[in-house]
C-alpha positions in Angstrom: -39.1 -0.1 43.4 -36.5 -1.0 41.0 -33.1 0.5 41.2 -32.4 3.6 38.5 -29.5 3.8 36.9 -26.5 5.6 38.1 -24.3 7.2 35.4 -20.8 8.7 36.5 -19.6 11.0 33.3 -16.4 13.0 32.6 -15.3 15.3 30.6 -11.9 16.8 29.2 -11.9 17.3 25.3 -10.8 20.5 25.8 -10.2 23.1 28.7 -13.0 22.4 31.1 -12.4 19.5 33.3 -15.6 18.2 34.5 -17.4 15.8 35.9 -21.2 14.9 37.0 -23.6 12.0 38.5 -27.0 11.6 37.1 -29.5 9.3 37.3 -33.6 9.5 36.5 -36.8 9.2 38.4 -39.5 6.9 38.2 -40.9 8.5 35.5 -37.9 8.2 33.3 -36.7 12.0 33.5 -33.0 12.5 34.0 -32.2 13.9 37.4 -28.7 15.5 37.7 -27.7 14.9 41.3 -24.0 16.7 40.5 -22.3 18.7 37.5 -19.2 20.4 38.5 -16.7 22.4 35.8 -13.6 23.3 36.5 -12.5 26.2 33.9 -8.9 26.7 32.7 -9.4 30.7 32.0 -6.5 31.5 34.0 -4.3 29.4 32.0 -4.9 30.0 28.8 -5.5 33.9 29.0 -1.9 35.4 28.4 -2.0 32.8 24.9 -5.0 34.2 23.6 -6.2 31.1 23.4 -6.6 26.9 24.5 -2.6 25.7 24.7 -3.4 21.8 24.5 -0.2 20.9 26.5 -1.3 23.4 29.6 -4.8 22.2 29.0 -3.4 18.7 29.5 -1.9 19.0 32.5 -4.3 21.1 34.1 -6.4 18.2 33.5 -4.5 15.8 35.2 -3.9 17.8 37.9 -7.3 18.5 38.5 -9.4 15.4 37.3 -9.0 13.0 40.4 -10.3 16.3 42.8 -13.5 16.8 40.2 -14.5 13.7 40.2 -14.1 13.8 44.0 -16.4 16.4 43.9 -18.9 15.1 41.5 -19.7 12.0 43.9 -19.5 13.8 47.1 -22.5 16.1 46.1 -24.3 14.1 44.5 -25.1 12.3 48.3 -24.3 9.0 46.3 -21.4 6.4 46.8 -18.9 5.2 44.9 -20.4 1.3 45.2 -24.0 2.8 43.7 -22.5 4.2 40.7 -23.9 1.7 37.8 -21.5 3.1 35.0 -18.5 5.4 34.1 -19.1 7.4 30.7 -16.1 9.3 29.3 -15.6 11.6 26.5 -13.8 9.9 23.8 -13.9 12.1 20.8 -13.5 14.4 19.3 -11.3 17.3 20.6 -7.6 17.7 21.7 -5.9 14.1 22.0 -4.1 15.3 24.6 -6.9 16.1 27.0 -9.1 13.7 26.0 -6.6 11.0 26.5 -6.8 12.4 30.1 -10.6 11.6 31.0 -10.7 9.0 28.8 -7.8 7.0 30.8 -9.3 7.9 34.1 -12.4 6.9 33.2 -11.7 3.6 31.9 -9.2 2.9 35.0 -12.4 4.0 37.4 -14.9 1.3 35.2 -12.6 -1.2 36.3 -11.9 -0.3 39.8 -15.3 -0.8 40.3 -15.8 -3.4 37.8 -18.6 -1.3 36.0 -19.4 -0.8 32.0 -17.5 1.8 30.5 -19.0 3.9 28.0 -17.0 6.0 25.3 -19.3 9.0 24.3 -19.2 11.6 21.3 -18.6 14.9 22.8 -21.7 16.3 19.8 -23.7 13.6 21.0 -23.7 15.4 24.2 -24.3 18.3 23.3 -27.3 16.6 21.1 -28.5 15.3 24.1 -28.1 18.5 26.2 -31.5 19.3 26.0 -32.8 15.9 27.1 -31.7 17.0 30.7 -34.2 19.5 31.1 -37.4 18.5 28.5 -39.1 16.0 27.1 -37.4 15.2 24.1 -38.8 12.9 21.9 -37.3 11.7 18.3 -36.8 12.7 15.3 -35.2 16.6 15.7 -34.1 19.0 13.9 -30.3 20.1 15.5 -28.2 23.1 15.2 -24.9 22.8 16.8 -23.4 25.9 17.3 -20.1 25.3 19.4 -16.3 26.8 19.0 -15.3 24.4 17.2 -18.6 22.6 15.3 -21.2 24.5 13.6 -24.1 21.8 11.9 -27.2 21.1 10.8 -28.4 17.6 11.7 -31.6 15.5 11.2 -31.6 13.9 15.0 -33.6 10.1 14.4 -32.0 8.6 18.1 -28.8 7.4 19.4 -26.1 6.9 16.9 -28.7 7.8 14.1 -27.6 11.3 13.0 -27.7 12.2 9.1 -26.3 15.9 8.5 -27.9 18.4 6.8 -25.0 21.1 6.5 -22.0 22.2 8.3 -19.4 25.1 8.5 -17.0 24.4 5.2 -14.4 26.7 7.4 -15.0 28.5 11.0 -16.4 27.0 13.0 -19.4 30.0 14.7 -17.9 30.2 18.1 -14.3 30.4 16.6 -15.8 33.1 14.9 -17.2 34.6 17.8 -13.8 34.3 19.5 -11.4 35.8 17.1 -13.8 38.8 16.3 -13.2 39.6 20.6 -9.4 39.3 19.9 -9.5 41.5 17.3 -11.6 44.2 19.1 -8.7 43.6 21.9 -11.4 41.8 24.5 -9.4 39.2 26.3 -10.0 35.3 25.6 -12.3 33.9 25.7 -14.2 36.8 24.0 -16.7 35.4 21.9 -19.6 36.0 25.0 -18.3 39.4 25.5 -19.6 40.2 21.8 -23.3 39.8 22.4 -22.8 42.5 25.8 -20.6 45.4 23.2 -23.2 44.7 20.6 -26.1 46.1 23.0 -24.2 49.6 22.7 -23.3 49.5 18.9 -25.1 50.2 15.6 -26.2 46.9 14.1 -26.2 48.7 10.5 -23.3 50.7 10.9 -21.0 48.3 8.9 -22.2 46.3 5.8 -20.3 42.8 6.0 -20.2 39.6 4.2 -22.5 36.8 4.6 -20.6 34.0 2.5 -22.6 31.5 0.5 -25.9 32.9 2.1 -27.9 32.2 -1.2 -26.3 28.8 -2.4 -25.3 25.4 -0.4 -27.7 24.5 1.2 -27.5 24.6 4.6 -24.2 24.8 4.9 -22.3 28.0 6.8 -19.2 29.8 6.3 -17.7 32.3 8.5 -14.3 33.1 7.5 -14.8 35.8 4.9 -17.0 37.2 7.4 -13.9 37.1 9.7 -11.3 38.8 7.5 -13.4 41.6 7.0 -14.0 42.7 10.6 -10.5 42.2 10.6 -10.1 44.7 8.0 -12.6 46.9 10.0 -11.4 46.5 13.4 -7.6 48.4 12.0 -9.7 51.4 10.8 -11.3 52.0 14.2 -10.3 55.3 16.2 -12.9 55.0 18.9 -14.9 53.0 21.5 -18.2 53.7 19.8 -17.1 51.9 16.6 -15.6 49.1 18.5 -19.5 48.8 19.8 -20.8 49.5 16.2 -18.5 46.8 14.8 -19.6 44.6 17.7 -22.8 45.1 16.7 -22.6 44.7 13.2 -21.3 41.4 13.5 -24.0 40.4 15.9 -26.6 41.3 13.4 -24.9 39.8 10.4 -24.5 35.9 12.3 -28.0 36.5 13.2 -28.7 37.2 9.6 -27.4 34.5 8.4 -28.6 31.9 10.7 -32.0 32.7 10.2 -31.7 32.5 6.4 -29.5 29.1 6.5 -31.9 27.9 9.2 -35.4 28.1 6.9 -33.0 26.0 4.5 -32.3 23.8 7.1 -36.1 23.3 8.3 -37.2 22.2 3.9 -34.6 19.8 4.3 -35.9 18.3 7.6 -39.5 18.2 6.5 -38.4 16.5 3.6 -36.7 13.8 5.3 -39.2 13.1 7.5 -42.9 12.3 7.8 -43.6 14.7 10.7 -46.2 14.6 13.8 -44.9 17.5 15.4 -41.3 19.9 14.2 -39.1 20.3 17.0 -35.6 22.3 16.7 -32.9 21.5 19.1 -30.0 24.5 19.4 -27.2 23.4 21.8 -23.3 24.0 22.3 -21.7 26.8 23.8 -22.9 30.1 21.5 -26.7 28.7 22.3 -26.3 30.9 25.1 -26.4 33.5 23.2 -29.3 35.5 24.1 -30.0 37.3 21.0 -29.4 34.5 18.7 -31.8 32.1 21.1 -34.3 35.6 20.7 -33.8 35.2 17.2 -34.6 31.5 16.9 -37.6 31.4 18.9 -39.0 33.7 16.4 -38.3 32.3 13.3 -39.8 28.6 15.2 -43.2 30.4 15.8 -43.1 31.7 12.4 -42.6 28.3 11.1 -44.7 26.4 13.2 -41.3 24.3 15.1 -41.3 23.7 19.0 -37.7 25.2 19.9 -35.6 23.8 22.5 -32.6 25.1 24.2 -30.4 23.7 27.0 -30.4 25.6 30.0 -27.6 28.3 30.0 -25.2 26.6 32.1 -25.3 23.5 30.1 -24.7 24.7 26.4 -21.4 25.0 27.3 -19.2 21.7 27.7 -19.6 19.9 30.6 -20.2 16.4 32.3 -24.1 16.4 32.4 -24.6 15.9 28.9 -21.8 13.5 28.9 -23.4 11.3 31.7 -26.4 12.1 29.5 -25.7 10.0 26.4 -24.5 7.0 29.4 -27.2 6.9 30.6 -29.4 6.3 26.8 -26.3 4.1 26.4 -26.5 1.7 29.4 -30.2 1.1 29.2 -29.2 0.0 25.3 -26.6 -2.1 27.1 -24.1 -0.4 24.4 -21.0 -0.7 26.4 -17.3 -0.2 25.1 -14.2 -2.7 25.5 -11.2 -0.5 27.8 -8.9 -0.3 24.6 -11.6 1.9 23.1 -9.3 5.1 21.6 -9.3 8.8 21.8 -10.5 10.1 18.4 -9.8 13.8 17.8 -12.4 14.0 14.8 -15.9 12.2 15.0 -18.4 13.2 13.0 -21.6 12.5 14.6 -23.1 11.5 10.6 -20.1 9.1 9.6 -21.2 9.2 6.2 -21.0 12.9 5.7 -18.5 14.0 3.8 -15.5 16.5 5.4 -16.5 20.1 3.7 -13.5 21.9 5.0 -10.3 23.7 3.2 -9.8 25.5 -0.1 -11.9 24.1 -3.2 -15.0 23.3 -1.5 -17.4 23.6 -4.6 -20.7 24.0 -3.2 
């Protein structure tokens, strides 16, 4: 019986620090053996929101005791470990610079492959950890701070089909909670007030709904519950508002998403339609509620990370190692931190005033 791979991968792009072991069985399924998270909630609270510098340093302070962690439960060694993957891009440079130095010093402890990974490829590959995934897929990417359509064809082979041209859905999600006065980070705390609102109660924007493609915009839908929110004398419209909001992103995601599955099946010469949704808001019941539907209505098998993994964390990260080392694509130790990574390098950047679309 031939040894299986043994992928060590870490995590720091922003304010989780994390770390987890995976591996697969003889069948070729990944097997996580560890996937611990350390959150930084408590740090960044009183800001209202991620303070790289604190995120940083909570990271370094914390990193060497993850990791720690991450081995000790998964029952394996430190001598069995066949590879150390590391976030690279893209996120804070400051945090990333963080795993992505402790990972590259651990490679050569152990004189191992080091593999830097695209933080959206892991979330790409989220689901991978928990289904049989085959290639091509249709992606959404619905995180705080990425929002995209891509056509998925297999590692490194992303083409996009749209993206946010502002907000990003999650940043959205969090800076409608600050405005209702819910504490960061909010944006989960949306989907609970919405269950005691009035989805109709407020009409609000749904930008470029009918033009571009599938590309998304959420800011104009932001500056109106903004507007809103100063207007509201009571905890019922909070809820309404809450609501409202909900109902609109769900709105709009099904619209933009129909657009997104023409522009798949044109790109493709399909057996079988899959559609991937991963990142952080994926755990968004109602909008995963929402998607299912709109699959069976279109004939698309939809796939969804389990919970606990849409947000980030080390799993997914190991995840894209372990597709990586039995590619025997490896990375040289000055490999740098790269705060924007487009998983499609030949997309071009849609953000900032004058987008014409």
């Amino acid at each position: 019986m031939s040894k299986k791979p043994l992928i060590l991968g870490i995590e720091t792009s922003c304010d989780e620090t994390a770390a987890s072991l995976i591996t697969e069985n003889e069948q070729g399924i990944p097997v996580v053996l560890s996937n611990i998270v350390s959150s930084q909630i408590d740090v960044h609270k009183e800001y209202g929101g991620v303070v790289p510098e604190l995120a940083a340093r909570s990271h370094i302070e914390k990193i060497d005791l993850i990791v720690k962690k991450a081995i000790n439960e998964s029952g394996k060694r430190i001598d069995e470990i066949d590879a150390v993957a590391s976030t690279a891009g893209p996120g804070l440079i400051v945090c990333l610079s963080v795993g992505l130095s402790f990972g590259k010093a651990f490679a050569l402890a152990i004189k191992k492959p080091f593999i830097a990974v695209n933080h959206l490829e892991g979330h790409a590959l989220s689901p991978k950890l928990n289904s049989n995934l085959n290639y091509p897929y249709l992606l959404l990417l619905i995180s705080g701070g990425h929002s995209q359509y891509l056509n998925v064809q297999g590692i490194e082979k992303y083409k996009r089909l749209g993206t946010t041209i502002d907000d990003a859905l999650g940043e959205a999600f969090d800076k409608t909670a600050k405005v209702l006065g819910i504490e960061f980070p909010g944006g989960p705390q949306i989907e609970i007030l919405a269950k005691k609102g009035d989805p109709k109660k407020y009409i609000l924007p749904k930008p470029i709904l009918n033009k571009g493609g599938c590309n998304l915009s959420f800011a104009g839908l932001k500056t109106s519950v903004l507007k809103i929110a100063k207007t509201i004398k009571s905890e019922q419209e909070k809820f309404d508002l809450a609501a409202s909001f909900q109902n609109t992103i769900e709105e709009i995601l099904y619209k933009k998403t129909k657009f997104a599955f023409n522009e798949f099946e044109k790109q493709n010469n399909l057996n079988k339609k899959v559609f991937v949704v991963a990142g952080g808001v994926a755990a968004n019941k109602k909008i995963r509620s929402m998607l299912i539907k709109l699959c069976k209505e279109n004939n698309y098998e939809s796939i969804f990370p389990p919970i606990e993994l849409c947000g980030d964390n080390a799993a997914m990260i190991a995840m894209v190692g372990l597709e990586k080392f039995k590619l025997k694509k490896f990375n040289n130790l000055d490999h740098p931190a790269i705060p924007r990574w487009a998983l499609d390098e030949n997309a071009i950047f849609l953000k900032g005033a004058g987008v014409k679309l």
